[in-house]
Each structure stands twice: as structure tokens, then as C-alpha cells.
DRENPA-3360 file (N, C-alpha, C; in nm, 2 decimals, always signed):
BEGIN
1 = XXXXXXXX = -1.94/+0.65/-0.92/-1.82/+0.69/-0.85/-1.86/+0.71/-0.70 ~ -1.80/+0.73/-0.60/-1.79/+0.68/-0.50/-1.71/+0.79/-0.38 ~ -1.71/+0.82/-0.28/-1.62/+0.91/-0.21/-1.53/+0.82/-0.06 ~ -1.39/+0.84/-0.06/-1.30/+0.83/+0.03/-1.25/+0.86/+0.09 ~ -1.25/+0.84/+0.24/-1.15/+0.94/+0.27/-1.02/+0.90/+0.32 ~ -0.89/+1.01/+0.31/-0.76/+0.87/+0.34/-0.72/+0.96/+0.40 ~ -0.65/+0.95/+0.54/-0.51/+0.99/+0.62/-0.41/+1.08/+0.53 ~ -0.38/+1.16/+0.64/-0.29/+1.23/+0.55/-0.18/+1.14/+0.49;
9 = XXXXXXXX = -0.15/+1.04/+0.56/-0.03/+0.96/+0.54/-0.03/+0.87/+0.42 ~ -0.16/+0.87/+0.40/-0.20/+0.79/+0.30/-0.21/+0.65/+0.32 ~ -0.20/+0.55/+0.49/-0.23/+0.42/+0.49/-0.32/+0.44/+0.58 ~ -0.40/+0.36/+0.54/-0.54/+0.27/+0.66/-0.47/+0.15/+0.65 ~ -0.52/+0.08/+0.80/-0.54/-0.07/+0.84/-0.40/-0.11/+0.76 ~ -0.27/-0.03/+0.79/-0.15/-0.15/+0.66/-0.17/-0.13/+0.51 ~ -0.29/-0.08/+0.46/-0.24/-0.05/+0.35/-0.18/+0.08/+0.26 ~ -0.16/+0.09/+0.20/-0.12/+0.19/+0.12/-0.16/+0.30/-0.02;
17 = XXXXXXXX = -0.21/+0.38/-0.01/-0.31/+0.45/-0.11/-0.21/+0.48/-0.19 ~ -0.25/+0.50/-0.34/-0.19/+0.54/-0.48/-0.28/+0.57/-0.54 ~ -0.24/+0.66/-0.67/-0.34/+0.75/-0.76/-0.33/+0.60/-0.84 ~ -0.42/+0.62/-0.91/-0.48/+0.54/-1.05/-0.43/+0.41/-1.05 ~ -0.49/+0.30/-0.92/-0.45/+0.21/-0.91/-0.55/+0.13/-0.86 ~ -0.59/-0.02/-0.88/-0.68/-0.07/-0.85/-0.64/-0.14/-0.75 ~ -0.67/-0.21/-0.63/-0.68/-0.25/-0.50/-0.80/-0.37/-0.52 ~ -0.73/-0.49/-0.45/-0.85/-0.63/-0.43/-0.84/-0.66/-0.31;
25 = XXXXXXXX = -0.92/-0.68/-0.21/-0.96/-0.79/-0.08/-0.99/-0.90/-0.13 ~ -0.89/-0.98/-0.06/-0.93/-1.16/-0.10/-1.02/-1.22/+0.01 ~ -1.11/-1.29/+0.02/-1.19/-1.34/+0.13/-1.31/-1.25/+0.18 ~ -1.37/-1.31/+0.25/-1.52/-1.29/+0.25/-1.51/-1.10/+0.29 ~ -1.61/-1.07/+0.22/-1.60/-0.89/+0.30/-1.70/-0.89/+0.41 ~ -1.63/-0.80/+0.55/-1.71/-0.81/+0.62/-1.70/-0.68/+0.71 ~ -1.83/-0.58/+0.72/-1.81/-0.47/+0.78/-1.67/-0.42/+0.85 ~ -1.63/-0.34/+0.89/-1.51/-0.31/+0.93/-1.40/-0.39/+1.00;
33 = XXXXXXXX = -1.37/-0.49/+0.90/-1.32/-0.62/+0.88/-1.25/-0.65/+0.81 ~ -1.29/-0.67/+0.69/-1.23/-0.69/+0.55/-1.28/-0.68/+0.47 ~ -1.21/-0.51/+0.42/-1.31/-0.47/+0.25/-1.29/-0.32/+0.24 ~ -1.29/-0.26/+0.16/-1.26/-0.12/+0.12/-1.36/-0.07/+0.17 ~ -1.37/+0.06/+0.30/-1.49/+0.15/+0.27/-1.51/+0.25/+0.19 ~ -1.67/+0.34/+0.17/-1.68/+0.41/+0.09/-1.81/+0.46/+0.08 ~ -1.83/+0.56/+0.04/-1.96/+0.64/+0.08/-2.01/+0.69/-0.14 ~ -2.14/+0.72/-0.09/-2.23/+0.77/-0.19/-2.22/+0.90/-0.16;
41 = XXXXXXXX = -2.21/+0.97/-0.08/-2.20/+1.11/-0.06/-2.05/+1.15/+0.00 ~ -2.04/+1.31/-0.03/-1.91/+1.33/+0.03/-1.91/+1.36/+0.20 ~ -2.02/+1.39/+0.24/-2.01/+1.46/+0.39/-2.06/+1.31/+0.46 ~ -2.07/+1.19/+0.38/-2.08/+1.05/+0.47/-1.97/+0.99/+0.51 ~ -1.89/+1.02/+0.39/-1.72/+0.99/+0.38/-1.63/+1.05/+0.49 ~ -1.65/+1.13/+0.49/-1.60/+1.21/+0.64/-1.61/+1.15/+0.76 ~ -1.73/+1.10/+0.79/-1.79/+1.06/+0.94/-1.68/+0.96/+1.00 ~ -1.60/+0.85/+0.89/-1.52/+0.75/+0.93/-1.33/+0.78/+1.00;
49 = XXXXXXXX = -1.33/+0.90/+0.91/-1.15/+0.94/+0.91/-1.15/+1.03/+0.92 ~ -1.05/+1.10/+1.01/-0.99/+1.23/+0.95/-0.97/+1.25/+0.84 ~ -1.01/+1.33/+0.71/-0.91/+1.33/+0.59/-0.85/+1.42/+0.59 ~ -0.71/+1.37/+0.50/-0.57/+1.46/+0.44/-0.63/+1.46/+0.34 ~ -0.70/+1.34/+0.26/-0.74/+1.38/+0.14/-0.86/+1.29/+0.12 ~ -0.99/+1.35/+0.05/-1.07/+1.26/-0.06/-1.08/+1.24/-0.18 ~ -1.13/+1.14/-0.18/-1.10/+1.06/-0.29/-1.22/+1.03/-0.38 ~ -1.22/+1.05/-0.51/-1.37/+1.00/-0.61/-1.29/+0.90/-0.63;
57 = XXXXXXXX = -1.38/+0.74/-0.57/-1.28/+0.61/-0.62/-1.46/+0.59/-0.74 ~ -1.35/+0.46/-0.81/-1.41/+0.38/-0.89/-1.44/+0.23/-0.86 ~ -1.51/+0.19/-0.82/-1.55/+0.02/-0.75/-1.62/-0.09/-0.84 ~ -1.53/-0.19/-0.82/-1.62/-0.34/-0.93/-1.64/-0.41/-0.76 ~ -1.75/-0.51/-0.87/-1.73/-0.64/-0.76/-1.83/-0.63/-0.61 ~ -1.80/-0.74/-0.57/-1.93/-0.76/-0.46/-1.99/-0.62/-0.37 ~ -2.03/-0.60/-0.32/-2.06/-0.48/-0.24/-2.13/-0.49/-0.09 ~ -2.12/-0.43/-0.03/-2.20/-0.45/+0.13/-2.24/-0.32/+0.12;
65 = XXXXXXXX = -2.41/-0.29/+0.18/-2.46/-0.19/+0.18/-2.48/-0.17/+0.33 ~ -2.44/-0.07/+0.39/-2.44/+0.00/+0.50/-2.52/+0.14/+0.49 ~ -2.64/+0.20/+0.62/-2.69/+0.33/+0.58/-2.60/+0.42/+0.51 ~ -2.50/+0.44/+0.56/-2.42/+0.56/+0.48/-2.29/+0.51/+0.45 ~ -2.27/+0.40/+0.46/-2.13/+0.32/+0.41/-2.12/+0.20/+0.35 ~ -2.04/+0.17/+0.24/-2.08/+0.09/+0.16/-1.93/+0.01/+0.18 ~ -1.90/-0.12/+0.17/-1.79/-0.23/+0.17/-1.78/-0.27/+0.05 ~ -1.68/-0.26/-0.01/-1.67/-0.34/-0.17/-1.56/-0.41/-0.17;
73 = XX = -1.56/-0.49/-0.29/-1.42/-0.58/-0.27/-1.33/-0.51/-0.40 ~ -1.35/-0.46/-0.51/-1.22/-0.40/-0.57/-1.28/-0.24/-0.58;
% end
């Protein structure tokens, strides 16, 4: 598991956050580009967004390793 952080409003970048729902990026992932971020710790998760809320997500699929930020595609 994984930590998030989302807007109070609940969208990044156009999209739109929901409880218990899976999310896919089509096409290449590419650092703050195209691809879900996400952190291994909770106080890394922070550093990117204000949060309204975090999030324990769950992640499949390719991944990009950043020091404290990780890019996945689902």
C-alpha cells in the first residue's frame, strides 16, 4: 500500500478521485507527466499537494521510482 495526497476538491491534473475505484494511464509514464503519483511514506506524500485528504491507495502495473515519489500506471 501506498500513500496520496488529493485536493480538497478531489481533482488533480482533470481528473477525478473516488473511493474504491481503480484508475489506468494509457501511454508511456513519465515523471510529472503522465501517471499516478505516490509515496512509500506518509510525510513524502505531503511534500507534492496540499491535502484535503490522504489516501492508502493500492497499485498494479509498471512503476517509476523516484527518491520519495513513485509513478505507476494503475
Amino acid at each position: 500500500m501506498k500513500y496520496k495526497t488529493i485536493p480538497e476538491n478531489k481533482t488533480s491534473h482533470n481528473h477525478k478521485w473516488s473511493l474504491n475505484k481503480w484508475f489506468k494511464i494509457n501511454g508511456e509514464l513519465d515523471m510529472c507527466s503522465n501517471g499516478f503519483h505516490c509515496s512509500d511514506n506518509f510525510i513524502d506524500a505531503m511534500q507534492y499537494v496540499i491535502p484535503g485528504y490522504m489516501a492508502l491507495v493500492e497499485t498494479k502495473g509498471k512503476q517509476l521510482n523516484r527518491t520519495i515519489n513513485l509513478l505507476i500506471r494503475k
